[in-house]
C-alpha angles and dihedrals in degrees: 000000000000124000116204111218114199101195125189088267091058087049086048090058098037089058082041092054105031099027127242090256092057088048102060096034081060100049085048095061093038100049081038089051098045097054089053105062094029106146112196082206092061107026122045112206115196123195123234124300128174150096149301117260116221101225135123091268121038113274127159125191116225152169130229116196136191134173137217106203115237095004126044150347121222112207115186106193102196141167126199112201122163102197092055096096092046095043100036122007097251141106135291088223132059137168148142132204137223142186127202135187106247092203088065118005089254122165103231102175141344119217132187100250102205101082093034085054092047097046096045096047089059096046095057093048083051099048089047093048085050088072108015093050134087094260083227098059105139101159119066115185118198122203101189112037107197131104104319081054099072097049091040089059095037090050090047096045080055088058114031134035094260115193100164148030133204116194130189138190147168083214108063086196101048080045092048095050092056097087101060090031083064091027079118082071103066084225141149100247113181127175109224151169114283084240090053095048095046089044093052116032130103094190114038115199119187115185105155135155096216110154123260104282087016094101155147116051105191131054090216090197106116101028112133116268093249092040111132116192131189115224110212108156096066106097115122125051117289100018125123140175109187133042120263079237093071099037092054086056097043137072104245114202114188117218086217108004098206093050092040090054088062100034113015144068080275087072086074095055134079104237094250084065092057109105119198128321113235093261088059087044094049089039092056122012096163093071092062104034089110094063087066087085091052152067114292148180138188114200099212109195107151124278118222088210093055083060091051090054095042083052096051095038085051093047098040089060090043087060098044091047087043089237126142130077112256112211137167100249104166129062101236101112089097133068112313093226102043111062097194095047091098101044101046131015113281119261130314096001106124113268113213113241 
């Protein structure tokens, strides 16, 4: 049975042929859409498990499954290592996604996760800020501006008139290098002090890799009444991103509420100040349409289901485009009761010395 592979040089041709625009306006209607029409009978959700990483900073490495009844699994294998992009030049993400046939355990097909992560991850900020944000947000303000940042910005700029761009960061570098990084956008991008980006945004997104006990990294003393932030970063026990302050006067809304109690801004909350996740958000907008004028949060943790979509939109292209490598991964041309059949000639055969 065949396993597709989609490799960074397949996702590389599909952004070439479809666009990197179309690709994320795709990625935007189908994970809206999703979540939509998600159905808890038909489709089981689990929150994050995984490790510990032994590294200088704290890491883990961790799987996020979710399963289609009667049809697939999606499995995201990820780490998350801050010090990746200092020690060695690579990401502080990295991932990679699988689907399996649930009929038989089957690997269907095997896709690079860090652009999938970072797309979807930006897709959903953007989706919640579709209903959670002022409709007349013009000014997004990022505090971290590493990777996420690039994809929270790009997804946004799909969604909301966007004229200008406030970006902060603890590494003037890493701040400095923004601009050219989202120069595709046709965008404003200036680097400013964190007082200035809090003061002035709209939108507030916040995707940082500050230590556990470290948070949080605005002062959220002076942000504008109707400002809604996305708050990326938050994503292991005991890290925050945001003051308790600013969760108890906005309306805090969890990607995936169980995971978001143990890792996210959530973790600071009693469970009776959680406002809506984003499936209740996407299901019914209108509920929450007066909180556009006021204060909001996502609390952006990472949903196994928005890496079942990414996976589907990016194999569907790779389909489409006839891209992929298709190899015989597992060993189940033999005989499905000698496991060695395959590998060596069958019994008492000779077997060459």
């Amino acid at each position: 049975m065949d396993t597709l592979l989609i490799t960074q040089q397949d996702l590389k041709q599909i952004v070439a042929r479809v666009g990197i625009h179309a690709l994320m306006d795709g990625l935007l209607h189908s994970l809206e859409r999703a979540l939509q029409e998600f159905d808890e009978t038909q489709t089981e959700v689990r929150k994050r498990e995984g490790f510990l990483l032994e590294a200088p900073q704290p890491g883990v490495l961790e799987w996020m499954p979710v399963m289609r009844k009667g049809d697939s699994v999606t499995l995201k294998i990820v780490s998350y290592a801050p010090a990746n992009p200092r020690r060695f030049g690579i990401p502080t993400i990295i991932a990679n996604n699988s689907l399996y046939d649930v009929q038989t355990g089957h690997l269907r097909a095997l896709v690079d996760g860090v652009l999938a992560t970072a797309l979807r991850t930006g897709a959903a900020s953007a989706i919640a800020s579709k209903y959670l944000a002022h409709p007349d947000s013009r000014v997004v303000g990022l505090v971290g501006c590493g990777a996420q940042a690039v994809t929270q910005l790009h997804a946004l700029s799909r969604v909301f008139g966007i004229e200008r761009v406030l970006a902060y960061d603890i590494d003037p570098d890493v701040q400095k290098s923004l601009p050219a990084r989202v120069a595709f956008l046709g965008l404003e991008v200036l680097p400013a002090p964190l007082e200035v980006v809090e003061a002035q945004a709209d939108i507030l997104c916040t995707a940082t890799s500050v230590e556990v006990g470290a948070g949080p990294v605005i002062r959220g003393t002076a942000l504008k009444p109707h400002v809604h932030i996305n708050a990326v970063g938050s994503d292991l026990p005991g890290k925050i991103e945001l003051p308790l302050a600013v969760l108890e006067r906005s309306l805090v809304c969890p990607d995936f509420l169980a995971q978001a109690l143990v890792e996210g801004e959530c973790q600071q909350l009693s469970p009776e100040k959680i406002g809506p996740h984003l499936v209740e958000l996407a299901k019914e907008p209108a509920r929450f349409q007066a909180w556009r004028q006021r204060g909001t949060v996502f609390d952006s943790t990472g949903f196994a289901l928005e890496d079942q979509v990414v996976t589907e939109v990016l194999l569907q292209h790779a389909l489409a485009l006839g891209l992929g490598t298709v190899v015989q991964l597992e060993n189940i041309n033999g005989s499905a009761l000698d496991p060695y059949g395959y590998v060596f000639p069958r019994p008492g055969l000779e077997v060459a010395a």
